[in-house]
BANULO-291674 format. One record per residue (C-alpha): residue number from 1; residue in one letter; x, y, z. Coordinates in pm, 1 decimal, decimal comma, padded with zeros to 6 digits, always signed. Layout:
SITE   nr  rest        xx        yy        zz
SITE  NUM     a         X         Y         Z
...
# end
This chain:
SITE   nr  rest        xx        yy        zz
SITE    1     x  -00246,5  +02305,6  +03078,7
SITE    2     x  -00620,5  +02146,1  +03025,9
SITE    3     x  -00659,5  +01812,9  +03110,3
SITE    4     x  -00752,7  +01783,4  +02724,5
SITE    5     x  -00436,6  +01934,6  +02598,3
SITE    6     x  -00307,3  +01666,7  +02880,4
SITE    7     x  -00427,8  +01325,7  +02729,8
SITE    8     x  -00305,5  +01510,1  +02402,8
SITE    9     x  +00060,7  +01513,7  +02492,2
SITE   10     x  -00003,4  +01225,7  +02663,1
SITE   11     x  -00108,9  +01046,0  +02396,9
SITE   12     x  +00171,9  +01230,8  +02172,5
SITE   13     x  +00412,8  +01099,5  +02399,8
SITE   14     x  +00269,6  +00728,1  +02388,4
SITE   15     x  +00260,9  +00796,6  +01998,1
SITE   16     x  +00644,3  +00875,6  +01946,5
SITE   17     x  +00740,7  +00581,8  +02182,3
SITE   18     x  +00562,3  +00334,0  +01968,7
SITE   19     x  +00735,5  +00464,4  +01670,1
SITE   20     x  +01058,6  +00455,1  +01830,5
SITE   21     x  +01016,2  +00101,0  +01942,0
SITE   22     x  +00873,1  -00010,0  +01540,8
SITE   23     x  +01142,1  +00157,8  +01446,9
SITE   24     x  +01450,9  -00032,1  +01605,2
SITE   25     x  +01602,0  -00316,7  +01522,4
SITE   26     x  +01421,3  -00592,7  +01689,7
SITE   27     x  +01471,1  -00938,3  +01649,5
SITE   28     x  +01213,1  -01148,7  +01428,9
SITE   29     x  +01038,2  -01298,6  +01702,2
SITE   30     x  +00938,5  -00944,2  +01876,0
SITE   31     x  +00834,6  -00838,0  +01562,3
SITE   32     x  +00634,0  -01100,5  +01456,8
SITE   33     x  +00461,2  -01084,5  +01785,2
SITE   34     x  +00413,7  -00678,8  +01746,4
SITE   35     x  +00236,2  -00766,4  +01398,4
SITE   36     x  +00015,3  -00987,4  +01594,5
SITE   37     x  -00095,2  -00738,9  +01836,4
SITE   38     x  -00106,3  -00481,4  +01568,9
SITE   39     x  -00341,1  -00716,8  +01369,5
SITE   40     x  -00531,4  -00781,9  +01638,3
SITE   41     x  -00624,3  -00436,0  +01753,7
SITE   42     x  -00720,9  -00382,8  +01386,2
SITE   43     x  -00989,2  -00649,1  +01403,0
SITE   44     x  -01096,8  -00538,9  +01725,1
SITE   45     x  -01367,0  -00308,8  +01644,0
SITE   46     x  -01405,1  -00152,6  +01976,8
SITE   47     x  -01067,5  -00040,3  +01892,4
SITE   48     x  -01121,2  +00061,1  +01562,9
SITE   49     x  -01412,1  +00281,5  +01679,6
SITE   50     x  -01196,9  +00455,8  +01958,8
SITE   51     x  -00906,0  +00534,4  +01674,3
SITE   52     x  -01162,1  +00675,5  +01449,6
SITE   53     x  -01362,4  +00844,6  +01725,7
SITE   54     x  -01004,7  +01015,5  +01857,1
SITE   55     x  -00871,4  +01125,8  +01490,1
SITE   56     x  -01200,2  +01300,2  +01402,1
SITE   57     x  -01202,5  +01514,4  +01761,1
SITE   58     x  -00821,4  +01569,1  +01684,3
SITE   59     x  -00901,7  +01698,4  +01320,4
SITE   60     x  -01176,8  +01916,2  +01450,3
SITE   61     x  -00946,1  +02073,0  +01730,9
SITE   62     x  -00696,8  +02091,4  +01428,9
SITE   63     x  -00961,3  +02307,1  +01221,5
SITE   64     x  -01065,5  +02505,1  +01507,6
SITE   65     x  -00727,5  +02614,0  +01592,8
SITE   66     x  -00639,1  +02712,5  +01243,7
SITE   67     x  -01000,2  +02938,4  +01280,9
SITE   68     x  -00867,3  +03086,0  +01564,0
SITE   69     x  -00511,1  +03174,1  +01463,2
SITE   70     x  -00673,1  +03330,9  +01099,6
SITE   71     x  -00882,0  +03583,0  +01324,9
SITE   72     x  -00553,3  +03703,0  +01441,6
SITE   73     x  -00384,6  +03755,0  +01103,5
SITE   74     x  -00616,9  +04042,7  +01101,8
SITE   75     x  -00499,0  +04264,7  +01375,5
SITE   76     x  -00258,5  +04560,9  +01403,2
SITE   77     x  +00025,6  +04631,5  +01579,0
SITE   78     x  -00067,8  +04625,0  +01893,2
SITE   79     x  -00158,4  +04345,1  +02149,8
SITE   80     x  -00246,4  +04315,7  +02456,0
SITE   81     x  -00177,9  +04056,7  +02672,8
SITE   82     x  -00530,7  +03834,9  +02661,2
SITE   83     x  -00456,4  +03839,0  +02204,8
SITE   84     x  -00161,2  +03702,7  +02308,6
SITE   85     x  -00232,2  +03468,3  +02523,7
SITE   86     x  -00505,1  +03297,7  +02323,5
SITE   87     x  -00301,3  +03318,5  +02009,1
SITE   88     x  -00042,7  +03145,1  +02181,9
SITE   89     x  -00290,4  +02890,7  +02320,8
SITE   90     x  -00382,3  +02834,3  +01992,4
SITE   91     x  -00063,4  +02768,9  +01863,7
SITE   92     x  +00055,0  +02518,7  +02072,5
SITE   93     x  -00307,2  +02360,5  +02066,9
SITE   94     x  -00230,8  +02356,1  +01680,5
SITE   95     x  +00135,2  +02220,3  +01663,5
SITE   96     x  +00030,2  +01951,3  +01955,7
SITE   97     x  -00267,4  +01832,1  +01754,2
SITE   98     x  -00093,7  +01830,0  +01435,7
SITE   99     x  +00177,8  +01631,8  +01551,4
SITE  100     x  -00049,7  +01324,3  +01671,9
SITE  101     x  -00278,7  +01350,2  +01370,9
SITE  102     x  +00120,3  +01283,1  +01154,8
SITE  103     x  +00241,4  +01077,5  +01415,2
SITE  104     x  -00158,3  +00817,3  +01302,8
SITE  105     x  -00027,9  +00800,4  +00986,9
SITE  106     x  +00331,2  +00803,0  +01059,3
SITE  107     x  +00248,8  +00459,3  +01307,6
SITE  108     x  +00017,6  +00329,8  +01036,0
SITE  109     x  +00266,4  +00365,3  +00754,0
SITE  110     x  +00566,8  +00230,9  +00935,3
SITE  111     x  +00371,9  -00089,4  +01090,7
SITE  112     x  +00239,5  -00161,5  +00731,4
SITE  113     x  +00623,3  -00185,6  +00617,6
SITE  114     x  +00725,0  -00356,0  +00931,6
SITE  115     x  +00424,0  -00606,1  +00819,4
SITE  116     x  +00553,9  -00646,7  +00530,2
SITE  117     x  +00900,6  -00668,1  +00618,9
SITE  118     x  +00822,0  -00966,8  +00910,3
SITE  119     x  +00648,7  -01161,0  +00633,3
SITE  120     x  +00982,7  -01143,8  +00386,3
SITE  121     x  +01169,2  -01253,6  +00653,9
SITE  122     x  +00970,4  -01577,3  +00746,3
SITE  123     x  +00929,7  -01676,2  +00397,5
SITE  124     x  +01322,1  -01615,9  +00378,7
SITE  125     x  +01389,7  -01838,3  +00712,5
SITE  126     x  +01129,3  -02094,4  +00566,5
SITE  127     x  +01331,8  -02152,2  +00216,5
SITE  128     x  +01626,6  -02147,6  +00429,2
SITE  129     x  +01532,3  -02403,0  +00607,9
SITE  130     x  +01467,8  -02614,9  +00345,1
SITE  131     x  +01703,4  -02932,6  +00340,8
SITE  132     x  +01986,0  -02952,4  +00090,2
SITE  133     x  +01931,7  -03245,9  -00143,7
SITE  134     x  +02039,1  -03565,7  -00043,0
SITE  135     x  +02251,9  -03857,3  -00182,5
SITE  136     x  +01938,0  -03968,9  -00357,3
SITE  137     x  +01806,6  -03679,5  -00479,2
SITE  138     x  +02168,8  -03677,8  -00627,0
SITE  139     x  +02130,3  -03985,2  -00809,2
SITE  140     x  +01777,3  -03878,7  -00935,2
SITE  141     x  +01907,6  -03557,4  -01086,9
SITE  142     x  +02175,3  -03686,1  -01221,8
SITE  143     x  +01944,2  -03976,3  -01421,8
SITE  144     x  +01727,1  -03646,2  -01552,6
SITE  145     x  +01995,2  -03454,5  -01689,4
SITE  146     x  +02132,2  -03762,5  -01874,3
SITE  147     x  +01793,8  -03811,3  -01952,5
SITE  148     x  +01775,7  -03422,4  -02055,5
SITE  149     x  +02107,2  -03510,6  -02285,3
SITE  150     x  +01951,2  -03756,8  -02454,5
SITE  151     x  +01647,5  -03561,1  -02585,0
SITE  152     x  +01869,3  -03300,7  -02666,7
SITE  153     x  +02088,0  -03527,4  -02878,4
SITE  154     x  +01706,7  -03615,9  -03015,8
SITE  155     x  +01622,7  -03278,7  -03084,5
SITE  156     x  +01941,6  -03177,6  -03295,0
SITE  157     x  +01887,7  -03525,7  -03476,4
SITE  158     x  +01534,5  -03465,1  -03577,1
SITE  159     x  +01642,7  -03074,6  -03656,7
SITE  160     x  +01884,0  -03244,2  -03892,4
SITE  161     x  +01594,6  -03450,3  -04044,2
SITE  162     x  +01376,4  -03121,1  -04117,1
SITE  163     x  +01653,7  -02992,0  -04298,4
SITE  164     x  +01717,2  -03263,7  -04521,3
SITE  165     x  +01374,2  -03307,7  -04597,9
SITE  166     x  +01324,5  -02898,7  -04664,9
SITE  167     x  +01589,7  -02948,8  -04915,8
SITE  168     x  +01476,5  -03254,2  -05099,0
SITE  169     x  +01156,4  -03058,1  -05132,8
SITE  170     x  +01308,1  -02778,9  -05256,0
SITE  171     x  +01489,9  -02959,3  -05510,7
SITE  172     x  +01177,5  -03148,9  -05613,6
SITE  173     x  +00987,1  -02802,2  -05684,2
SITE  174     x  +01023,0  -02700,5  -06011,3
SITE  175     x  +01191,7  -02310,2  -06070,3
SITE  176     x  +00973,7  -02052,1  -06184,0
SITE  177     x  +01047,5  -01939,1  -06555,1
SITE  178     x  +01190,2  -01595,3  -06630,5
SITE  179     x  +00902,8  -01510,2  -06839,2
SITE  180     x  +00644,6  -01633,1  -06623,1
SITE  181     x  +00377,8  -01339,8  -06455,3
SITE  182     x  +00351,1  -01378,3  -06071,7
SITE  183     x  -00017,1  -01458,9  -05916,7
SITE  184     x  -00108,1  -01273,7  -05620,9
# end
């Protein structure tokens, strides 16, 4: 094997452990501090360069295997050992490269939802840790919803108002006569 096609299942290797490990059920404080490396090789743009730099070699090598294996869809029957060879070469160059271009987005996807995930859970542990209310906060709420009572009992009185005074305008109103012609 090439020292290229080395670092590749090297780094296809590295790729699948780092998935594994997003992947199982750590506790919140290893995550948390996995987000904060992740977020800081994302700002790092000597890092960011490198990641770019790697996936566009990767997708060219990805192209340029699929070249190669179409100029063997055109042969015959027969081989010889060389065709073979170099098709074979081109396969596995293929399948290796195409697994660590899906295993980019497979580690990108799965550390946004892990991201995502981590920040739930602190806002969860935050409200959870908020204190339950005391003997005085007791007190307060009770005052409030007596207080909340009260303006309902004024509500329903002043409803009770509006109605009386609807009807005393009604009856003040004088009917329309049966003859009369309606105005539009």
């Amino acid at each position: 094997m090439s020292i290229q096609m080395l670092i590749i299942f090297g780094l296809l290797i590295l790729q699948m452990s780092l998935l594994v490990v997003l992947l199982l059920p750590l506790p919140h404080i290893v995550r948390v501090r996995l987000i904060k490396i992740s977020d800081s090789l994302e700002k790092n743009p000597n890092f960011t360069v490198v990641l770019v730099f790697s996936i566009i070699l990767l997708g060219m090598q990805f192209l340029d295997c699929l070249n190669k294996l179409k100029r063997f869809t055109d042969h015959g029957d027969v081989w010889n050992h060389d065709q073979m060879a170099s098709k074979f070469y081109a396969q596995r160059n293929l399948y290796l490269t195409g697994a660590v271009l899906y295993l980019y987005l497979a580690i990108y996807t799965v550390v946004r939802t892990v991201k995502k995930l981590v920040a739930k859970e602190s806002e969860y542990r935050k409200l959870a840790s908020v204190p339950q209310p005391s003997e005085d906060d007791e007190g307060e709420i009770a005052k409030y919803q007596q207080l909340i009572k009260m303006k309902e009992q004024d509500i329903a009185v002043f409803k009770k108002q509006v109605l009386g005074i609807q009807t005393a305008y009604d009856d003040l109103t004088p009917a329309p006569q049966s003859g009369s012609k309606k105005l539009d």
